[in-house]
C-alpha positions in Angstrom: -102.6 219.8 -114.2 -103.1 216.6 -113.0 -102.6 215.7 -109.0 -101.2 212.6 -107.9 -100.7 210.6 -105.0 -99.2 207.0 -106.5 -100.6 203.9 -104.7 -97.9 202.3 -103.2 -96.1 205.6 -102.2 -96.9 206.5 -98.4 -100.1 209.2 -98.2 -98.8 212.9 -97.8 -98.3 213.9 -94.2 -99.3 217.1 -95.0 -101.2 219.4 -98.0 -99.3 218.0 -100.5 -99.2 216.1 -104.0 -96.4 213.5 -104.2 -96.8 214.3 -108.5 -98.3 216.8 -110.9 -98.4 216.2 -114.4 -98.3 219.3 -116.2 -99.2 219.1 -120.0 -97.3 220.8 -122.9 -98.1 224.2 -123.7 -99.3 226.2 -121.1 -96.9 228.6 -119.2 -94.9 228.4 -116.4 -94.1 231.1 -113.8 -91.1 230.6 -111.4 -90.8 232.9 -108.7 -87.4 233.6 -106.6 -87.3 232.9 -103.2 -90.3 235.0 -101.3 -89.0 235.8 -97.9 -91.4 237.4 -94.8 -90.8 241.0 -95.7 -94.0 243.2 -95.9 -94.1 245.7 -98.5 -92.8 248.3 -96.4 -89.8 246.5 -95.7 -91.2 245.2 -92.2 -89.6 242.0 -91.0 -92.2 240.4 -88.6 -90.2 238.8 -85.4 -92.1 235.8 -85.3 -91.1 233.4 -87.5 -95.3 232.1 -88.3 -96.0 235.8 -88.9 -92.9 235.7 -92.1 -94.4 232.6 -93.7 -97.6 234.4 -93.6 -96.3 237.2 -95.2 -93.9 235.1 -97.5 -97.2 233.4 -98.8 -98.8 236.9 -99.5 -96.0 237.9 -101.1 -96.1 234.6 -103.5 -99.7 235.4 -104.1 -98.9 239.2 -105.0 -96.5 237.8 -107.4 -99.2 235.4 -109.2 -102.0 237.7 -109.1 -99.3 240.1 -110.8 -99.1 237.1 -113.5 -102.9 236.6 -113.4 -102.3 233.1 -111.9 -103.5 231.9 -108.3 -102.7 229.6 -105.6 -104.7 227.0 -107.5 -102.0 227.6 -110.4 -98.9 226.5 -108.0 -97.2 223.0 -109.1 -94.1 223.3 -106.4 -93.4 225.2 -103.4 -89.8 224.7 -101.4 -89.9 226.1 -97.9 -86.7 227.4 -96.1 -86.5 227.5 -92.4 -83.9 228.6 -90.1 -84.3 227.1 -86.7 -87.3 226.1 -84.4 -90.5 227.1 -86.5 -93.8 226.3 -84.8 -94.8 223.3 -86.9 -98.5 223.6 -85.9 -98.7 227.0 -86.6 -96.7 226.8 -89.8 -99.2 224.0 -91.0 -102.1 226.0 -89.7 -100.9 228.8 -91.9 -100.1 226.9 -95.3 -103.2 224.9 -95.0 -105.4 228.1 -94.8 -103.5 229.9 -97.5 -103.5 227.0 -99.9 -107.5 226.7 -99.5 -107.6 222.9 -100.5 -104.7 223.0 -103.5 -101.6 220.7 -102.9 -98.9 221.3 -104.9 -95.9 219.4 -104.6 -93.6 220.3 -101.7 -90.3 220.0 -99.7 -89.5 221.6 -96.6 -85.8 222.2 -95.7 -84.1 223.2 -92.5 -81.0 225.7 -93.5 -78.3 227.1 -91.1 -79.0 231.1 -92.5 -80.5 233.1 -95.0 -79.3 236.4 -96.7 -80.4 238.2 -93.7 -80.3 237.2 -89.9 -83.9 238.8 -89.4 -85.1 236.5 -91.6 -85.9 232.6 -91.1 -88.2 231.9 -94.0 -88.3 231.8 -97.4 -90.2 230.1 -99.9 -89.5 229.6 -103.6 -92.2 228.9 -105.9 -93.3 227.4 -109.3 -96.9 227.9 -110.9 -98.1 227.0 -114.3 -101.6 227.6 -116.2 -103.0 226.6 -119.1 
């Protein structure tokens, strides 16, 4: 993969790529939406806790591929209502451990569930 940030395009206001190139025939994994569940069905009330666990959960699913976070090209983050933004930062930043894939951040009116208010969909590729 090959990370860019285009001269000319502002710098990324956060741990992101603006671009990565992926080349031809390696394989791709798309995951569906990850939500802050644990594994025992748990739905954390605080909403930094869920994208915590909605990032373990993506990294469950990649290790289950043999891919890592290093692997991920795009992630789109879901959020219902007020999210701590520092925390949330705080939280990707650790968990992405100096990887930046490409990424958009949306504010929604609901997900499938009214415990939840994040959810995060991911693609990965490798070699």
């Amino acid at each position: 993969m090959i990370l860019r940030n285009p001269t000319g395009v502002h710098a990324p206001v956060a741990d992101y790529s603006h671009q990565i190139e992926v080349p031809a025939g390696g394989r791709w994994l798309v995951l569906s939406g990850q939500i802050g569940m644990t594994p025992d069905g748990t739905v954390p009330g605080d909403p930094v806790e869920q994208i915590t666990e909605a990032l373990a959960n993506i990294s469950r699913n990649l290790e289950a591929a043999g891919m890592t976070v290093r692997d991920l090209v795009k992630l789109t983050f879901y959020l219902v209502g007020a999210v701590d933004a520092a925390g949330r930062r705080a939280a990707v930043t650790t968990w992405l451990g100096g990887h930046e894939p490409c990424t958009t951040l949306l504010h929604v009116s609901a997900l499938a569930d009214p415990a939840l208010v994040v959810e995060i969909d991911a693609w990965a590729y490798t070699a």
